[in-house]
Structures are given as C-alpha cells and as structure tokens.
N, C-alpha and C positions, 0 to 999 in steps of 0.2 A: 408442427412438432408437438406432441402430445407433451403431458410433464414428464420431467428427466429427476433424476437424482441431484444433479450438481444446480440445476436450475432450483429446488427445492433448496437444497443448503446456501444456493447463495441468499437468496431472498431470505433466510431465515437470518442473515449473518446481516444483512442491509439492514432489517425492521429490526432487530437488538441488536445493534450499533446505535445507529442513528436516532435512536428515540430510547438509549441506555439511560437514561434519568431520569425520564416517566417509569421506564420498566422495571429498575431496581426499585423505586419505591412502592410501586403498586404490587409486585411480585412477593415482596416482604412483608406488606400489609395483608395481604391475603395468603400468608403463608402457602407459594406456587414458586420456591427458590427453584425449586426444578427445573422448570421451565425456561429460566436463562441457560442452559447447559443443551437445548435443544439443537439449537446448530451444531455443537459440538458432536451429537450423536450420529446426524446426519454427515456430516464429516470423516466419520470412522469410517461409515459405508462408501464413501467418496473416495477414500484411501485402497478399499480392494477393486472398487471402481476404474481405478488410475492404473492399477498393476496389470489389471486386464485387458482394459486398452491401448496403452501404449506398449507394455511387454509381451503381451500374447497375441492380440490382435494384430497390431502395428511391429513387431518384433523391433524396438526401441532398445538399443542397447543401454544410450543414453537414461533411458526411464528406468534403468535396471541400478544403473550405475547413481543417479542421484539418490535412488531409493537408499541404497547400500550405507551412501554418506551421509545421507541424514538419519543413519540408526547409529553409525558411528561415531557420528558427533552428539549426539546422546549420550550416548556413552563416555565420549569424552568429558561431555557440560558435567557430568554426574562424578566423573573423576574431581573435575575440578572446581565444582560450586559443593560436594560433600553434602547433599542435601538430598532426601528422596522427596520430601515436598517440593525443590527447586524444579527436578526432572519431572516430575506429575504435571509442573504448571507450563513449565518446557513442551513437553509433550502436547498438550492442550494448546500452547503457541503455535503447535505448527502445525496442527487442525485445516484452517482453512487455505494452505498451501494446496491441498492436492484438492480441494474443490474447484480451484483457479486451474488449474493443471488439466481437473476433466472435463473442459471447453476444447481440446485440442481437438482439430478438422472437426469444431463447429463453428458458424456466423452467428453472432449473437441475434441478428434481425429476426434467426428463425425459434426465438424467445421474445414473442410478445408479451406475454404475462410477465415476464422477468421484467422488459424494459417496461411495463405500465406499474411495476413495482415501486421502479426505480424513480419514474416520473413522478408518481403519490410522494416520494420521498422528498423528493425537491419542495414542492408546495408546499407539504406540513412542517417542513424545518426552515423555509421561510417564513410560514407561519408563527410558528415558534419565534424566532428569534425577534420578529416584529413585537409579539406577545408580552413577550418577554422583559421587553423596553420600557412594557409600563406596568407589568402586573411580577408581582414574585412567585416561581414557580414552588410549589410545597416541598418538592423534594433537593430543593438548593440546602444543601450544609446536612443531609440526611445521613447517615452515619452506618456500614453494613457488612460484614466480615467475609472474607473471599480464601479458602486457603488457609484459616487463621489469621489471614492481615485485616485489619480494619481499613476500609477505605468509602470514601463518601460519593451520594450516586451525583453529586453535582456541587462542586464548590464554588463557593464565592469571590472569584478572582478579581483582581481591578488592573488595570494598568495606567499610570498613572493617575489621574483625576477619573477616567473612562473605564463602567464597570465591563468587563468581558461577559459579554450574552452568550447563553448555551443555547438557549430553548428547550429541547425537548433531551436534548445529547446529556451525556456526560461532564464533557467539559465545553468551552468553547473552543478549541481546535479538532474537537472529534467533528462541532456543526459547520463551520467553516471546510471541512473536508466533505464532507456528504454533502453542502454544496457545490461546491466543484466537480466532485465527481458524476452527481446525480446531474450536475448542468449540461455536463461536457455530454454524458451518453443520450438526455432527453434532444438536445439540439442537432444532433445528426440529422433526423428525421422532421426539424422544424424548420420553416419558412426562416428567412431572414431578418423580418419585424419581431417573431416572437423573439428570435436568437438577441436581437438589443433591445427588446422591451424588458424580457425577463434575465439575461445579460446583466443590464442594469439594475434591476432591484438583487438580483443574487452579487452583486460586488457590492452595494451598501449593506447588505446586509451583513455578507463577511467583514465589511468595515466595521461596524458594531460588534463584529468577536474579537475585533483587535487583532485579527491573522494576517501579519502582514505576508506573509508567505504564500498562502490562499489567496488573497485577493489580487496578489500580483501574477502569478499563476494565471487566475482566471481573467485578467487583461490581457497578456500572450495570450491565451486562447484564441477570445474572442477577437483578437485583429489576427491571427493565423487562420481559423474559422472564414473568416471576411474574405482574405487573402483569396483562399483555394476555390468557396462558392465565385468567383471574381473571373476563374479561369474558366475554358470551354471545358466540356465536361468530359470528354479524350482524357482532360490533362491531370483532373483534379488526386486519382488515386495515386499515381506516380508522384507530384508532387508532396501528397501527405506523408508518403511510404520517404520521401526524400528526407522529410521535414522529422518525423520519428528518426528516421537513421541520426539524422545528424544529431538529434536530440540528446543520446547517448555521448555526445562531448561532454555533457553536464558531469561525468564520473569526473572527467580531471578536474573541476572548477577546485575543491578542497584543496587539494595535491597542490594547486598552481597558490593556491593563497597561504597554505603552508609555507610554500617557499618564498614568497616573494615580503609578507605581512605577519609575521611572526616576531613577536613581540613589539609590534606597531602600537602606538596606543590611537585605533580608529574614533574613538571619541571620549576627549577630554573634559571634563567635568560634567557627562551628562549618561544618561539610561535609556537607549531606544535604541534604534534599529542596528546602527553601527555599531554599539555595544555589545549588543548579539552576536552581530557576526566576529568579535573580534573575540569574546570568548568561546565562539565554534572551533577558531582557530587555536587560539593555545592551548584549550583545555578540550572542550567537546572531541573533534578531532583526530589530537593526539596521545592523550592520558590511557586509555587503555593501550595504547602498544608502549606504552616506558611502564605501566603496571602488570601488562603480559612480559614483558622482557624479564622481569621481577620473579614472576611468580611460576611462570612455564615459557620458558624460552623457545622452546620448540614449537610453540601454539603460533609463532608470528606466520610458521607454514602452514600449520596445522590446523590452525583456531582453535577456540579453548573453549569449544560445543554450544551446542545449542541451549538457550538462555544466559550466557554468559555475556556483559555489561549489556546485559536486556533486564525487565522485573522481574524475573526468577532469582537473579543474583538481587536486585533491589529490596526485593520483600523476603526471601527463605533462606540467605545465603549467610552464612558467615562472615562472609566476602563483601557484605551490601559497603563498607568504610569503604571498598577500595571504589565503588561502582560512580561512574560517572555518566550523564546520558549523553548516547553517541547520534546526534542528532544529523544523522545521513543513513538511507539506506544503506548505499553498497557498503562504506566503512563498517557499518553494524553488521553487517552478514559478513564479510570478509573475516571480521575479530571471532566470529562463529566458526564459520568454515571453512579456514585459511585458502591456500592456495586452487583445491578445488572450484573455490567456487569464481573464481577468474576461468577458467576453464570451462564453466556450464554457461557463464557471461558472453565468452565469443562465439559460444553455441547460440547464445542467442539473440547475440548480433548478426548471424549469419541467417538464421530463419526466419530475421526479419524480412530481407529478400523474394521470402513466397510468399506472404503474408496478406490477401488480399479482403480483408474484413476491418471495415472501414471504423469500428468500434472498437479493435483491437490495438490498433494503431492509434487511435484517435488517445488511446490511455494507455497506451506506451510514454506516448509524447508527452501527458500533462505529468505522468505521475517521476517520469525520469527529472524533469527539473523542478517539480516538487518535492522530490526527496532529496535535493542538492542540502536543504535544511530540517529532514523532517527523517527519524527513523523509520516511520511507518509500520510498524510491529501493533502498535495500539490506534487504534482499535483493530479487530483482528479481520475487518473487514480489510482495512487498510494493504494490509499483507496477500489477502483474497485476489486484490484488483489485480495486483503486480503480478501475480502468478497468473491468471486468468490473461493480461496482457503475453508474457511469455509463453502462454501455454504449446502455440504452434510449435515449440521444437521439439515435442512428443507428434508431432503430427505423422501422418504417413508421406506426405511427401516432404518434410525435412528428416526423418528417417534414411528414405531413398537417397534425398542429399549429400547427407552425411557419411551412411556405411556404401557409397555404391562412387561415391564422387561425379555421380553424372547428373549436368544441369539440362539436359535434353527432356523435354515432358514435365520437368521437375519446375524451374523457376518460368513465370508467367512471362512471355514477350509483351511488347507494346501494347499490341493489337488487343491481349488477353485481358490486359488491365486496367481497359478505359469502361467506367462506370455512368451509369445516367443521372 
C-alpha cells in the first residue's frame, strides 16, 4: 500500500506525542511553534476523509449518525464551558478521532512504514527513559504557552523518594504509554525471544516512570501474548478475538467498585497504589455526575459536550473550580456524550465479531483495561489508538451487519479465521 492520508496523520500524531518534550523545546527555540499543530492539520483532511468513506462509499448510517453527535456535542461543551477558546481546543481534542476511524476495512500489516514508525518509537523512548536516569534532559521544567495557558514541555515529577522519568515525552505517563502501545504493535510480528527480551526492558523501564498502570497492563499482555503463540495456529485468532471481547468487562470494573468501596478507606496512613484507587473511586469517578446534576441536569442523558471535565474546562473554562480528572475512558466520554455514546459502544461490541486484524484486536484488548484508570484523551495520540481499535464499525461489512441484520457472508466462520 502506497502512503495514505491517515497512515500520514498517524505517524505524525506518534512522533509529536511521543517525543512532545524534545519537541516543545526545540520547536520554541527555533521559533517553528508551527510545526506542533502539523498533525492537527492532517487531521482535518482525515475528517472529510472519514465522511467519504464510511458515508458515501460504505453508506454508514452509523458514520453519519456519530458525525452529527459529535457537532452536537460541541455545541453543547460550548453551551456549557461558555468559552470560545474551551470549543477551539475541544475542537482540536477530537482531531485525531477520525484519523483512527480512517483505518476502517484496513489491516494495519498493509502499513509497514506506519509499523516501522511505530517500532523507531519503542527503541528511542526506551532509549530515553534509560537516558534519562542519569543525565537531565534540557527541556524538564521548560515553560510554553498553549491556547493562552502556560504549561511546561516536561516536569519534574517524584513519586515518593523515585524521580518519574519522561525521556523524551512530555510527562512520564505519556512514555510509559508509548511504551506499551508501541510494544504491543512491534511484537505481533516478532519471535518469542524478542517478545521477553525486550518485554523485559520495556516493563523496567515503565517501572522507572512510576506507571503503575502501564506496567501492569503490559505484564497481562505479555503472559496473554504467551498464552495464544502457545495454541496451534487454527486457534490463535479466535482466541484473541475471545480474549478482546471479553476485555470489554473492564467498563463495569468502576461501576462494581463504586458500589461495593465507597467510602472504604483502602489505605490507611499511607500514598500509593491503593490510595489511587480509592480516590478514583469517591472523587475521580463520581464528582462529575453530582456536579453535572448541579449544573445541567439533563447532561446525565445528554452529556455536557465535548471538552467538558476534560482540559478545555481545566485550562479555558470558567468552570475549571468545579473540574476534577475523570481518570477512565468510557466514564470521560460518557459525562461528554451521554447516552449516545452507550449506543455507538454496543455497536462496537458487536463489530468486534468480524473483526479479523490481528492489530486491531490486539489494542482493543490492551487499551480497554488500560483505560479502566487512565482517561486517555492526552496525549491526543491516546484517543487516535482507541478510535483506530474501533474503527471496523464503519466498515463495510459491519455496515451490512448492522442496516441488513444478515450474518451470512458477513461474520467470518471457523475455517475463515484461522491465521498462520
């Protein structure tokens, strides 16, 4: 496959992420601010990109129908963040949604150039982070306005005694994310030695960012990785396709710890991992629906648009006092989108079913229980994967699925889905 548009914008959205600390500072030093908004441009074109192949080409009712709701929930954020700079940066948020989106009836394999992107990406941010261990990068504590907000291309984080290594990133949770994700996609297509040679240095090194999240993530992986190479090779796509489905239990994990751990004190006189979780649960959680109840009671259906308790409302909003981070995907998108977006959710649980791209699945499964604690909105790469994970439900044969109800031709038999 020759270059593509979305295959450009992703890699542009990969290489400023993933090395966003080098690049804010050198882009500012040589006066090229430009230059960071590059993807974003590529993005735009990705967005009529999207209308034409899923609505015109694929007659996507669905692609019509999301489109709609996410101009409507714009509308809404903008009602109710009262900001034109919140909806400018809103707007920009949801950028690389329909870059992810214009993967639909593609296999990522037939993007080599993407995946040797993606692979350089792995290496130079464990590079970094090793680097980083003993040498202080220029642009830690560098200081650089966005929007009118000031914000820094790389801080100086500690957690406890243990300073949190970036390398090359932003923060140290952007590099701990770009290693797992760049792990997860370079190991498809690697032997089993590299998969726990370099396995192993990519989980120490997420240990050195202090991500407990990430690095436990990429332990599941790598013993589910194990798992499936382990079966005969008939079995392994059906398995993986098993192991994504069920992965999608991770939405309730919240919901069940609401109910069950609220107002528990999970750790007493101390600050670590339990701690975390126990203020996901009172506060993270559930503070924006008793402050949506407050302020637009109809948003619990509805949501209360895009960029709201995201950093639109943090940084532009009049509303930043009431803003709390909602450190779960779907809860985040849900308090955006209300009810709708449960609705485009079983859509695409359902087209997980045809789903035969073994990359697709593969980050389906990491990024669903990775966002069990992690908004994923920032970096905006983050938000890229998940869409590009879901993108099949614009496809043409979950199309057919959908507006036709017939699984005949439509969902792959046994026989169809055994891979070598």
């Amino acid at each position: 496959m020759g270059i593509s548009l979305e295959a450009v914008g992703f890699c542009l959205y990969v290489i400023r992420d993933a090395f966003a600390g080098a690049m804010k500072f050198y882009f500012a030093s040589f006066h090229l601010d430009v230059l960071w908004f590059s993807p974003d441009f590529v993005a735009i074109a990705c967005i009529v990109l999207f209308l034409k192949r899923s609505i015109v080409d694929n007659g996507s009712m669905l692609g019509l129908l999301v489109f709609a709701q996410i101009c409507i929930s714009l509308a809404i954020g903008f009602f109710f963040l009262d900001s034109a700079t919140a909806l400018a940066s809103s707007i920009k948020m949801i950028f690389p949604l329909f870059v992810g989106f214009c993967f639909a009836d593609r296999n990522l394999a037939d993007y080599p150039k993407s995946l040797a992107v993606v692979t350089g990406t792995l290496y130079l941010t464990l590079f970094g982070i090793f680097l980083s261990k003993y040498w202080s990068m220029p642009w830690v504590g560098f200081k650089y306005e966005s929007f009118g907000a000031t914000r820094e291309a790389q801080r100086l984080w500690w957690s406890f005694a243990e300073q949190r290594l970036a390398g090359f990133a932003a923060d140290s949770t952007m590099a701990a994310y770009f290693i797992l994700v760049a792990f997860v996609m370079t190991s498809i297509r690697r032997s089993i030695p590299w998969c726990l040679v370099v396995g192993g240095m990519s989980i120490y090194a997420i240990r050195l960012t202090t991500n407990k999240t990430a690095m436990g993530v990429l332990v599941i992986y790598v013993v589910a990785l194990l798992f499936v190479r382990a079966l005969p090779d008939e079995k392994r796509l059906n398995t993986l396709r098993r192991l994504t489905i069920w992965s999608f239990a991770s939405i309730l994990v919240p919901i069940a710890l609401i109910l069950l751990l609220t107002g528990v004190d999970l750790a007493p006189g101390q600050r670590g991992f339990f701690f975390s979780i126990q203020d996901r649960i009172n506060n993270s959680w559930q503070m924006p629906f008793v402050y949506l109840s407050q302020l637009m009671p109809i948003g619990i259906v509805t949501g209360c648009g895009v960029g709201c308790f995201n950093y639109p409302q943090q940084l532009f909003s009049n509303l930043r006092d009431l803003w709390v981070p909602v450190d779960n995907f779907y809860i985040g998108t849900y308090v955006m989108f209300g009810f709708p977006f449960v609705i485009f959710m079983w859509m695409v649980f359902r087209s997980m079913l045809i789903v035969t791209d073994v990359y697709k699945l593969s980050l389906v499964f990491v990024t669903n229980i990775f966002t069990i604690t992690v908004l994923s909105y920032g970096p905006a790469t983050g938000l890229l994967v998940i869409a590009l994970g879901f993108s099949e439900v614009f496809s043409k044969r979950a199309t057919a699925l959908f507006q036709t109800g017939k699984r005949e031709g439509v969902v792959p038999s046994e026989t169809r889905l055994s891979t070598g």
